[in-house]
DRENBADO-612706 format. One line per 10 residues: number of its first residue (from 1); for each residue x, y, z of N, C-alpha, C. Coordinates in pm, whole numbers, padded with zeros to 5 digits. Atoms other than C-alpha are relative to their C-alpha. Layout:
N
NUM) X,Y,Z,X,Y,Z,X,Y,Z; ...
This chain:
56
1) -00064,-00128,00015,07339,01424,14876,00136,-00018,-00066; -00113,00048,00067,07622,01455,14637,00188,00118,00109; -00109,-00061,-00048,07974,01546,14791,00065,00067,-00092; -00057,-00128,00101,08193,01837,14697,00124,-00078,-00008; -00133,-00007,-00014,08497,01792,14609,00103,00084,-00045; -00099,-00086,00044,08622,02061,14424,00023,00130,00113; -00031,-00072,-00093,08779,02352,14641,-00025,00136,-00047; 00011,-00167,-00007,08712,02648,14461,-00109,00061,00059; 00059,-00132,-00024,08548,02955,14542,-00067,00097,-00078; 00010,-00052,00105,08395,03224,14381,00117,00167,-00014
11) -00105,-00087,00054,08598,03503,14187,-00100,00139,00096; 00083,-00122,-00046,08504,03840,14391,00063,00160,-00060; -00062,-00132,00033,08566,04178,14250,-00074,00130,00006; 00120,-00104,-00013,08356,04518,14182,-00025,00034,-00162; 00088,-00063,00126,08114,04639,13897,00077,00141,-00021; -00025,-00124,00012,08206,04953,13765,-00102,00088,-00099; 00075,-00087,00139,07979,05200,13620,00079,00080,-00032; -00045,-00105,00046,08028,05480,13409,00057,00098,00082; 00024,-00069,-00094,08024,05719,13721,00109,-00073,00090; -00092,00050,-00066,08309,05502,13857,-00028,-00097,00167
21) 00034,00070,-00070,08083,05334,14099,00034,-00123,00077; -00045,00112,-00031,08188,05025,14283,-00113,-00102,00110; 00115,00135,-00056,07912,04689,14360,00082,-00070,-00009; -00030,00158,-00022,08015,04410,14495,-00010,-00100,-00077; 00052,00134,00139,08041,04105,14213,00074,-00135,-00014; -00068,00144,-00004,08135,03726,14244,-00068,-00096,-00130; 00010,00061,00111,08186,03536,13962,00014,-00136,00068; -00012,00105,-00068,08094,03204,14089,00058,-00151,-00119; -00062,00136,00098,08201,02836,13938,-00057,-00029,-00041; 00174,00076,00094,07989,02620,13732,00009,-00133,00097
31) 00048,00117,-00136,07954,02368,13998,-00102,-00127,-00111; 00119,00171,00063,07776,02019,13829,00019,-00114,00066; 00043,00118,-00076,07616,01739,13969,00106,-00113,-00128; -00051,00116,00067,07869,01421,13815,00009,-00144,00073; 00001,00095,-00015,07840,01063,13861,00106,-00094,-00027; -00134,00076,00042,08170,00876,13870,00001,-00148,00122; -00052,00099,-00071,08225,00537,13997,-00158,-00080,00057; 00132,00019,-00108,07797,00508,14140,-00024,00158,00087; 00081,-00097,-00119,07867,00785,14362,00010,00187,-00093; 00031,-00093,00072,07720,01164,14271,00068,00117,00090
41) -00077,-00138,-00073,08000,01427,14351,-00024,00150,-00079; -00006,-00165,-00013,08033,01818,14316,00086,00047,-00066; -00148,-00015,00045,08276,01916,14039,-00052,00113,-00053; -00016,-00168,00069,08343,02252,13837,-00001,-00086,-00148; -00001,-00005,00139,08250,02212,13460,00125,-00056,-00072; -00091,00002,00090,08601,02217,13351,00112,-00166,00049; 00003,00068,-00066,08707,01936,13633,-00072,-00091,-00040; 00071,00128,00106,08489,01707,13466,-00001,-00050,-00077; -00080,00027,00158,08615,01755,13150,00131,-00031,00026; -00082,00066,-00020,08918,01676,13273,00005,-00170,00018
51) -00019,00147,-00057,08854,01367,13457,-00057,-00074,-00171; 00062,00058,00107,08647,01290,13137,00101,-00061,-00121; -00084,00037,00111,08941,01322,12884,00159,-00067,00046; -00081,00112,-00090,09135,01133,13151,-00016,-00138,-00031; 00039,00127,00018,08922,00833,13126,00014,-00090,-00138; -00031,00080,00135,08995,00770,12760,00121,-00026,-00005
């Protein structure tokens, strides 16, 4: 099982229709499976690309 490590959350706000309606709507993270070091952690898309343009 891969561990998390990033801390976010997802973004929560409301839909709006035309009619001024309001649904419930979470914009969640991009969460990806990454492999650093052997072991397979839990990062956010952009968190990856970080560590990534870290490593060079």
């Amino acid at each position: 099982m891969a561990t998390k490590l990033t801390a976010k959350k997802p973004l929560v706000g409301n839909r709006r229709s035309h009619a001024l309606n309001a649904t419930k709507h979470a914009q969640k993270p991009n969460i990806q499976k990454v492999t650093i070091n052997g072991n397979t952690v839990l990062l956010t898309a952009r968190e990856a690309r970080t560590l990534n343009k870290d490593a060079k």
